[in-house]
C-alpha positions as CSV (number, residue, x, y, z in Angstrom):
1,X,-6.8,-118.8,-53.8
2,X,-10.0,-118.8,-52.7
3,X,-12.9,-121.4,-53.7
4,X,-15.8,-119.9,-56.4
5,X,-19.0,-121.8,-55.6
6,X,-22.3,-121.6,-57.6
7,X,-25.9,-122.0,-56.5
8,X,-27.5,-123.8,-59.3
9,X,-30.7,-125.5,-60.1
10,X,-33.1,-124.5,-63.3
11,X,-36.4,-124.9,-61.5
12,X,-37.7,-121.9,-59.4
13,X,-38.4,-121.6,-56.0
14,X,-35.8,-123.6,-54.6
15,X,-34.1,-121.4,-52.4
16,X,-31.1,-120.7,-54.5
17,X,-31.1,-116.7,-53.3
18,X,-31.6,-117.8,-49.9
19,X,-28.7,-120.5,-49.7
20,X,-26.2,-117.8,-51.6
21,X,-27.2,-115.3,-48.7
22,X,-27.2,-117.3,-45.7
23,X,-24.8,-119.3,-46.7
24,X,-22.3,-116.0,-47.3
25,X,-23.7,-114.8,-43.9
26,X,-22.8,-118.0,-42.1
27,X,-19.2,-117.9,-44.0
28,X,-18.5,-115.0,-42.8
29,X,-19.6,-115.6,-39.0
30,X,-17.3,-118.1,-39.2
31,X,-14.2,-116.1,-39.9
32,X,-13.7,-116.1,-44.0
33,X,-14.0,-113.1,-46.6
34,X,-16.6,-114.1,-48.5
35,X,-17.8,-112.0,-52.2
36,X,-21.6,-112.8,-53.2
37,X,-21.8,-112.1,-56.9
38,X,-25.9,-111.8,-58.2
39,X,-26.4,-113.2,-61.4
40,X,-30.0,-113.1,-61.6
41,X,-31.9,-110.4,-63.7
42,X,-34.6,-110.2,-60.8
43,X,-32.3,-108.9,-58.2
44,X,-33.5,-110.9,-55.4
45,X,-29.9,-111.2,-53.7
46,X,-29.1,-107.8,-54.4
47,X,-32.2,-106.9,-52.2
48,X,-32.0,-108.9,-49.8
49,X,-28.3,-107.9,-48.8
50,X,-29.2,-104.5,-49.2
51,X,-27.8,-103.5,-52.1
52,X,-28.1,-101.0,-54.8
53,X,-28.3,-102.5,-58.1
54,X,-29.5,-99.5,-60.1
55,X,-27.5,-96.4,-61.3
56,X,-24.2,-98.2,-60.0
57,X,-22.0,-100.5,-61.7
58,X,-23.4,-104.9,-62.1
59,X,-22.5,-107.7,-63.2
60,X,-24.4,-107.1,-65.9
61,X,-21.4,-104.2,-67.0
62,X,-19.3,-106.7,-65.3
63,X,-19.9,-109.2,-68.0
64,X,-19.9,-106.6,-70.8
65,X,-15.9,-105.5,-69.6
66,X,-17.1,-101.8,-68.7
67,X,-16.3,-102.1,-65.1
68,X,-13.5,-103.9,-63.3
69,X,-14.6,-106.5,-60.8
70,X,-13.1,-103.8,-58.4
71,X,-15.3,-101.4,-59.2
72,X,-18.6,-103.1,-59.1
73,X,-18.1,-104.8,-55.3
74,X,-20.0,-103.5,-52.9
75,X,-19.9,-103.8,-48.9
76,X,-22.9,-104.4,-47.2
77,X,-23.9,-105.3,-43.6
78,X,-23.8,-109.1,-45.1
79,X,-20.4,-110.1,-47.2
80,X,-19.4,-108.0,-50.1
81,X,-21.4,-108.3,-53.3
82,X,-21.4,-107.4,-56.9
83,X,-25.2,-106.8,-57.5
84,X,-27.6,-107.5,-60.4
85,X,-30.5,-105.9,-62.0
86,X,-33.0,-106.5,-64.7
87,X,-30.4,-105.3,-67.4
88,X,-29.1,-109.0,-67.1
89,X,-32.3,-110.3,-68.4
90,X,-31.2,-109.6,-71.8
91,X,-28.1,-111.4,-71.7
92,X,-28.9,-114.4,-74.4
93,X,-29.0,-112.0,-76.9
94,X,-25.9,-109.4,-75.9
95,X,-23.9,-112.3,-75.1
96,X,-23.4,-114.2,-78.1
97,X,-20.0,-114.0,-79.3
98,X,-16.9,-116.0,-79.3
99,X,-16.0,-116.8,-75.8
100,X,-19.2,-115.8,-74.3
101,X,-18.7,-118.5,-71.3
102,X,-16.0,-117.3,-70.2
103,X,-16.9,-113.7,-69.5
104,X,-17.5,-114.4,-65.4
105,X,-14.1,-116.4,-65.1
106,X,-12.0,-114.1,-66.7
107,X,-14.1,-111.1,-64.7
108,X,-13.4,-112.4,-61.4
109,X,-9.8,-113.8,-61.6
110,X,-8.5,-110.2,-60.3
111,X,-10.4,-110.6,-57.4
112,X,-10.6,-114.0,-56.6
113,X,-7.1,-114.1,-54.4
114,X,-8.6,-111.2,-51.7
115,X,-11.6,-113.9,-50.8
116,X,-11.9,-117.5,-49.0
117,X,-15.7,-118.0,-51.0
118,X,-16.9,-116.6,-53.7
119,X,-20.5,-117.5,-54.0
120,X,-22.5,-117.4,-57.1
121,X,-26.9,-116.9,-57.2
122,X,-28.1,-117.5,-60.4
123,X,-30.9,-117.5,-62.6
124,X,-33.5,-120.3,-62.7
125,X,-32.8,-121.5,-66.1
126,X,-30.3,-122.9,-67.9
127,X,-28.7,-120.0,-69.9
128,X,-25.4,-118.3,-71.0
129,X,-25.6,-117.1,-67.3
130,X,-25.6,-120.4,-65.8
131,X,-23.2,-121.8,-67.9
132,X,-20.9,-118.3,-67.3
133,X,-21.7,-119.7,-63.0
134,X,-20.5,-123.2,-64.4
135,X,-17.4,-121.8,-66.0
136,X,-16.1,-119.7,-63.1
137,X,-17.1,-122.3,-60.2
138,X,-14.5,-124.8,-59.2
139,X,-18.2,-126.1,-56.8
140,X,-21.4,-126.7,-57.5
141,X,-24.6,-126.6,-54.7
142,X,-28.0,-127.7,-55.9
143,X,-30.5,-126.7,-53.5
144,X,-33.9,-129.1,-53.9
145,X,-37.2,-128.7,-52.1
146,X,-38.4,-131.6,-50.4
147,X,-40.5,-132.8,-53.0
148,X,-41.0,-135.2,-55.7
149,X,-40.9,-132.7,-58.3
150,X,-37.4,-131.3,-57.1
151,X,-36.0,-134.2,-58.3
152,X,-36.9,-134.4,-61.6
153,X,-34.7,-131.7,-63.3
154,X,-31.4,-132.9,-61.7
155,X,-31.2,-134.8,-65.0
156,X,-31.2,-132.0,-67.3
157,X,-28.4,-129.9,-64.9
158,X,-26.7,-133.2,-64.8
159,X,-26.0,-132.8,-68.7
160,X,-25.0,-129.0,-68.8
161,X,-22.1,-129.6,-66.2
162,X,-21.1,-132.6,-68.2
163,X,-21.4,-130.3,-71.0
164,X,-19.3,-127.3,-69.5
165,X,-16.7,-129.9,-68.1
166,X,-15.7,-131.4,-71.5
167,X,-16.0,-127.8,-73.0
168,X,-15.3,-125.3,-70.8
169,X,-14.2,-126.0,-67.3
170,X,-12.6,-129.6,-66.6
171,X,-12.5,-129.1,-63.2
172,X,-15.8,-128.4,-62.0
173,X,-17.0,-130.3,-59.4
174,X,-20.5,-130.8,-57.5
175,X,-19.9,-129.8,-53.6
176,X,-23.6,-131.4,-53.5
177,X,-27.5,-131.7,-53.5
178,X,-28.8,-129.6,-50.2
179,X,-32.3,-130.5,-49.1
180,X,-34.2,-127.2,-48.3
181,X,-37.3,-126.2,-46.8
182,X,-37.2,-129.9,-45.0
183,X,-39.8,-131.2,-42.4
184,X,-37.7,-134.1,-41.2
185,X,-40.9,-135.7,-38.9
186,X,-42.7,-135.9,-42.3
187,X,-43.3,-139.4,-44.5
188,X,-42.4,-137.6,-47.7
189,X,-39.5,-135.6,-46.0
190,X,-38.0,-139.4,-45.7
191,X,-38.9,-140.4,-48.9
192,X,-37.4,-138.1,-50.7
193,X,-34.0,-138.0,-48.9
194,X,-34.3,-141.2,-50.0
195,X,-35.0,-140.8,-53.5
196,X,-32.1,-137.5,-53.2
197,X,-29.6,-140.4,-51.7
198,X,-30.5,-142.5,-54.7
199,X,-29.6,-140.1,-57.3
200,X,-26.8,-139.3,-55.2
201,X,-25.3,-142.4,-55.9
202,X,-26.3,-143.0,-59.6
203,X,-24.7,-139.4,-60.5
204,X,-22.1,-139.7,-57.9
205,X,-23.3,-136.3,-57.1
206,X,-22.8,-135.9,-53.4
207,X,-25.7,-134.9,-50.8
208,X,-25.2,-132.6,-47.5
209,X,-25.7,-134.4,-44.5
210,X,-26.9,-130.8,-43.6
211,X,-30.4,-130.0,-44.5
212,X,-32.2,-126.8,-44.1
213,X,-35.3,-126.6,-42.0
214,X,-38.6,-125.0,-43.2
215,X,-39.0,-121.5,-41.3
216,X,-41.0,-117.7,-42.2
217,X,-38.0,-116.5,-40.8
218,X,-35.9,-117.0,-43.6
219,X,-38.3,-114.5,-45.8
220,X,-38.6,-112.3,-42.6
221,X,-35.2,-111.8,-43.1
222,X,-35.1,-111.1,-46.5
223,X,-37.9,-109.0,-46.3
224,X,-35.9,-106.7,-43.6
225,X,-32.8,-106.9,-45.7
226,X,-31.1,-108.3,-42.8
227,X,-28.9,-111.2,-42.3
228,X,-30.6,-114.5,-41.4
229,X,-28.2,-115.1,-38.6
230,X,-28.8,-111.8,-36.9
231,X,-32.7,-111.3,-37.3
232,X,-33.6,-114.8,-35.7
233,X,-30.0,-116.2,-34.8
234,X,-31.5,-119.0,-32.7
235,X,-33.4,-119.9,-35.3
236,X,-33.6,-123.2,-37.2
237,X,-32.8,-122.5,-40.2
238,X,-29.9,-120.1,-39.0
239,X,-28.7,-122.9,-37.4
240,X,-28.8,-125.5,-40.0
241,X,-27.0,-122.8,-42.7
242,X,-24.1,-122.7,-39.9
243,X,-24.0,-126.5,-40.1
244,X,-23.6,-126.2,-43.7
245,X,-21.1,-123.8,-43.8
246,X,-19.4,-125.9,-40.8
247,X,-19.5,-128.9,-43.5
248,X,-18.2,-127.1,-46.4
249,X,-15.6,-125.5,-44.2
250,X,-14.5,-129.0,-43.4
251,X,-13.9,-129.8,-46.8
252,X,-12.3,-126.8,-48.3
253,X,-8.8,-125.4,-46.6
254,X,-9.0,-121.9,-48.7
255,X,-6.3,-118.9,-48.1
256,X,-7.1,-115.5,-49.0
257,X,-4.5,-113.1,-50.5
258,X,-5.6,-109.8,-48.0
């Protein structure tokens, strides 16, 4: 049964879209089926892989039980994804009935057997689609910059998996806090791997030994709709994502029903 991982953090601009891609892409260099699933009304994933996200099934009529799980994957150059458009962005409201967290679990558990990862973007904010990530995920990653301010709001997420686990999903677990966009020669680089290692500790939250560098090639990429890994492979931020998926790899043992 393969492992369902979420990207989570509230705040914006963390590098949540960019972790669920390159991290999929780096999966899958390194041998394992791997399902992206968007779940962010503003597509960013979907684009990024190359998808299309309008006129075709989401997991936006994913989470409404019109379409199968089947029938919204699609392949792309990447990993497989189900894709996400602006339709999602009204989810709070459509979503409100009995069960509502549940809608993403029970949508992927026909699929989840065919794939080592499932990897999970989602939105930055703490809504029914977050908790629906929460729900599904047997991991959590929290990507942070590498900034004061980055740390503040692990707090808040802190108390909506603590929430989820004692009312939804018991088994959740965080995989860990990943330090992104990182300038390791930098004073307030150390400082806050510091501060990340203290927090760490005090949540028992774990943190990636594996950080990912600062490059423009990670938006080059995205820009191109291209994998990270095969428009700058030498790269170091292609390099650090196949640490990471190297470090997660060395955790997990998954088996894929294909």
């Amino acid at each position: 049964m393969g492992k369902i991982i979420a990207i989570v953090n509230q705040k914006g601009g963390v590098a949540k879209t960019t972790t669920t891609g390159a991290l999929a892409a780096a999966l899958a260099r390194r041998g394992q089926q791997v399902l992206a699933v968007d779940l962010d009304p503003q597509g960013n994933l979907s684009f990024s892989m190359a998808a299309e996200n309008e006129g075709v099934a989401t997991s936006y009529e994913l989470l409404k039980g019109e379409v199968t799980a089947r029938a919204a994957i699609q392949p792309t150059a990447i990993t497989d994804i189900i894709p996400a458009n602006i339709l999602l962005s009204g989810a709070e409201l459509e979503f409100g009935g009995p069960g509502r967290e549940f809608l993403l679990h029970n949508a992927l558990r026909p699929v989840r057997g065919a794939y080592d990862f499932i990897l999970i973007d989602t939105p930055p904010a703490l809504s029914v689609l977050t908790v629906n990530a929460f729900t599904a995920a047997d991991k959590l990653i929290i990507p942070m910059l590498s900034d004061i301010f980055s740390l503040q709001g692990i707090t808040q997420l802190y108390d909506t998996v603590s929430y989820v686990r004692n009312h939804c999903n018991p088994g959740l677990e965080y995989a860990g806090i990943l330090l992104t966009r990182f300038a390791p020669r930098t004073t307030l680089a150390t400082e806050v791997r510091g501060t990340a290692e203290m927090i760490s500790s005090e949540l028992d939250i774990p943190l990636f030994h594996t950080a990912i560098r600062s490059s423009v090639a990670v938006t080059e990429a995205q820009a191109t709709q291209r994998s990270l890994l095969k428009y700058a492979p030498r790269n170091i931020a292609s390099k650090d994502y196949l640490a990471l998926a190297d470090e997660i790899l060395n955790k997990e043992t998954p088996t894929h029903g294909r």
